[in-house]
C-alpha positions as CSV (number, residue, x, y, z in Angstrom):
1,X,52.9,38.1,211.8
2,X,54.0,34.9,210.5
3,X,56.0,32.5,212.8
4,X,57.6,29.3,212.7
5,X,56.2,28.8,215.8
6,X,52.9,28.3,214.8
7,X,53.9,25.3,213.0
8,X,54.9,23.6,216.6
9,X,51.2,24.8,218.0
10,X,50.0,22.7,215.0
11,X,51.4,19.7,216.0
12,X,51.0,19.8,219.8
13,X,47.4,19.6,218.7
14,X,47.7,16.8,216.4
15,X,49.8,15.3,219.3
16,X,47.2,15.7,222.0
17,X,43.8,14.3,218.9
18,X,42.8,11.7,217.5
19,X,43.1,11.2,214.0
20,X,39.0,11.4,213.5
21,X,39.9,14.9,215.0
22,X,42.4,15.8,212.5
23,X,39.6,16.8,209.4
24,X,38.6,19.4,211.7
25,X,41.8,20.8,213.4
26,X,43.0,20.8,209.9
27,X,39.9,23.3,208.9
28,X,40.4,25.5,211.7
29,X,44.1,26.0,212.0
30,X,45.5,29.6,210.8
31,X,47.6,28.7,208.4
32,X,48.2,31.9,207.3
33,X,50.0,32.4,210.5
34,X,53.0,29.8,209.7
35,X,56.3,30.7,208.0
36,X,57.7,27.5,206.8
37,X,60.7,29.1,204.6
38,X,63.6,27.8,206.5
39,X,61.7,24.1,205.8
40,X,61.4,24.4,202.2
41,X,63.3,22.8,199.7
42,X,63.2,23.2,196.0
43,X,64.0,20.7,192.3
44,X,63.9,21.5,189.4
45,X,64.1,17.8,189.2
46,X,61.0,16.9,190.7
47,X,59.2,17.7,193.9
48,X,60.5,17.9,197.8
49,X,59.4,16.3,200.5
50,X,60.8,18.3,204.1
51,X,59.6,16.0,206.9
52,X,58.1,18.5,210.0
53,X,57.7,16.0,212.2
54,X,57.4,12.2,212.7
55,X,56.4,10.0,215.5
56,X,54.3,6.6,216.0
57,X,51.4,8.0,215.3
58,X,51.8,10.5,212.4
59,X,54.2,12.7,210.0
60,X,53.6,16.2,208.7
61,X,55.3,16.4,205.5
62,X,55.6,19.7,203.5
63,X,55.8,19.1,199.7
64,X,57.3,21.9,197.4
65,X,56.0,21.9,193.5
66,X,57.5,23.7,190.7
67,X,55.4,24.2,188.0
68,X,54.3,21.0,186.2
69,X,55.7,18.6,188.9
70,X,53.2,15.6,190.1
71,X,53.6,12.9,191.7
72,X,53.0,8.9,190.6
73,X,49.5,7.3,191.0
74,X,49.8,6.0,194.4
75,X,48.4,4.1,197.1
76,X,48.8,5.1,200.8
77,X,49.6,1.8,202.5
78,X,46.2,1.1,203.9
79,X,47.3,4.6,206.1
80,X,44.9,8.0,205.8
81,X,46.4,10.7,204.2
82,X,45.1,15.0,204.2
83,X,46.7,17.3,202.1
84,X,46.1,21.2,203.0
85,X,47.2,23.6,199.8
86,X,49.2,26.3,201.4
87,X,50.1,28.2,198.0
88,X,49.2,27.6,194.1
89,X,47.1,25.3,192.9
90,X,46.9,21.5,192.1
91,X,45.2,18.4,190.5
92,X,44.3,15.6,192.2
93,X,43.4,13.0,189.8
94,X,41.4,9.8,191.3
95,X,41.8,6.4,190.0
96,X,40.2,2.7,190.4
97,X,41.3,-0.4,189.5
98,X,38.4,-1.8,186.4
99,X,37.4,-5.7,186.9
100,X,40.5,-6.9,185.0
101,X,42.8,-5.1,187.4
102,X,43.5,-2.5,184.8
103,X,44.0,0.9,186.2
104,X,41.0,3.2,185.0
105,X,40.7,7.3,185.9
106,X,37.5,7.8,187.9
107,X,37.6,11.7,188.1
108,X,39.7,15.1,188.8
109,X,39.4,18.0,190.8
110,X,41.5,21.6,191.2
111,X,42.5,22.1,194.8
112,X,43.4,25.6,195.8
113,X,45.2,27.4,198.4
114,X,44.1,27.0,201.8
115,X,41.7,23.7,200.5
116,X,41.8,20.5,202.7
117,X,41.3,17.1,200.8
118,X,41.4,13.6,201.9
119,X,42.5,10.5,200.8
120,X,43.2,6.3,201.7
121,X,43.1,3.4,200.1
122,X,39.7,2.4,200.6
123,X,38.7,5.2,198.5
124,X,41.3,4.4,195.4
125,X,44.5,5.7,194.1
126,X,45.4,9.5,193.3
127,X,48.2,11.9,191.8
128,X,48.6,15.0,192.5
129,X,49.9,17.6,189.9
130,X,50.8,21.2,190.0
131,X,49.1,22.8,187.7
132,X,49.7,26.3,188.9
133,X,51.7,28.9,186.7
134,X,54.3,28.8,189.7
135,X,55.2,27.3,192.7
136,X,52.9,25.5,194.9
137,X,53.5,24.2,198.5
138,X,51.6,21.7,200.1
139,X,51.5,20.2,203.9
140,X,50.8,16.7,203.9
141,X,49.3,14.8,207.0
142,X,49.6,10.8,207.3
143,X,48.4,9.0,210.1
144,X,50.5,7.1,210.8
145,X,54.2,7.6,209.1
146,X,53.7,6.0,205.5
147,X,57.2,3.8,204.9
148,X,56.4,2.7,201.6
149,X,53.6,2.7,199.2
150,X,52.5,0.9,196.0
151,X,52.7,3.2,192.5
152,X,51.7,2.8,189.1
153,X,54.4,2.4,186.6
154,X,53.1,2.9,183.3
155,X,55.8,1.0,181.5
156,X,54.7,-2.3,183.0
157,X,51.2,-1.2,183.5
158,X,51.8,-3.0,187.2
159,X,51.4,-1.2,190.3
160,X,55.3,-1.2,192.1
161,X,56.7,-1.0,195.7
162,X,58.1,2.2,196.7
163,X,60.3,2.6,199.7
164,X,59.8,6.4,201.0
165,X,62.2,9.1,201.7
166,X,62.8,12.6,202.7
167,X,64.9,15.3,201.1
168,X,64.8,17.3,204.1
169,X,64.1,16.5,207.8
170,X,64.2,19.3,209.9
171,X,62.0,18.7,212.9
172,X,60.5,21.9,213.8
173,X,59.1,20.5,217.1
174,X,59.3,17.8,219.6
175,X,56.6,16.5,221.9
176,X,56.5,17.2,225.3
């Protein structure tokens, strides 16, 4: 039976780990156990991001894709970042900058449901692009909370400041 209070189990644990111990909680939880449908929000616009929880020391972030929605090239601000594909399918698209600071597409990859990826700065930029023929939902992990990040605008060909937000922020838990 699916609960929303599975989600809270989830981050106790994260609350209790280290982050070197997040790859592998991440692998082991039972997601299939979580319902997160009172924490979803849908655009048609582009896609949500429904804050879980936030402290010090990291933010779980579910992101809700409509077909076709994707995210900028980004950076992570120097923070670690684990995606975990609930439902649907995505791209993740990596990226490097080339010797004359010129950004250059290193590679791709599908993600499906129930796939963990990883990603920082040290390793490059990404996007992330529903590619699914419907809705996709993704929960994001960043130790610790990401305020802002660089992305690429393709206009200027310049990487840009970014001040984050939420469109939702419905803590499902608080730590004890």
């Amino acid at each position: 039976m699916k609960s929303p209070e599975s989600i809270q189990k989830l981050i106790q644990l994260l609350s209790v780990s280290s982050k070197e111990d997040y790859n592998k909680i991440l692998n082991n939880f039972d997601f299939k156990s979580i319902d997160l449908a009172l924490n979803e929000s849908w655009s048609s616009q582009h896609y949500t991001r429904n804050c879980l929880y936030r402290d010090a020391y990291f933010e779980l972030i579910l992101l809700c894709w409509e077909q076709g929605q994707e995210t900028a090239v980004h950076g992570h601000d120097g923070e670690d970042c684990w995606v975990y594909l609930l439902e649907g399918e995505m791209e993740e698209v990596f990226f490097s900058l080339n010797d004359n600071n010129s950004l250059l597409e290193v590679g791709s990859k599908k993600v499906i449901a129930n796939e963990l990826t990883f990603m920082n700065d040290k390793i490059g930029f990404h996007k992330l692009k529903n590619n699914f023929t419907g809705r996709s939902l993704s929960l994001h992990l960043y130790a610790k909370p990401i305020e802002n990040c660089v992305f690429y605008d393709h206009v200027t060909q310049s990487f840009k400041d970014k001040i984050l937000h939420y469109d939702t922020f419905k803590e499902v838990a608080v730590k004890s």
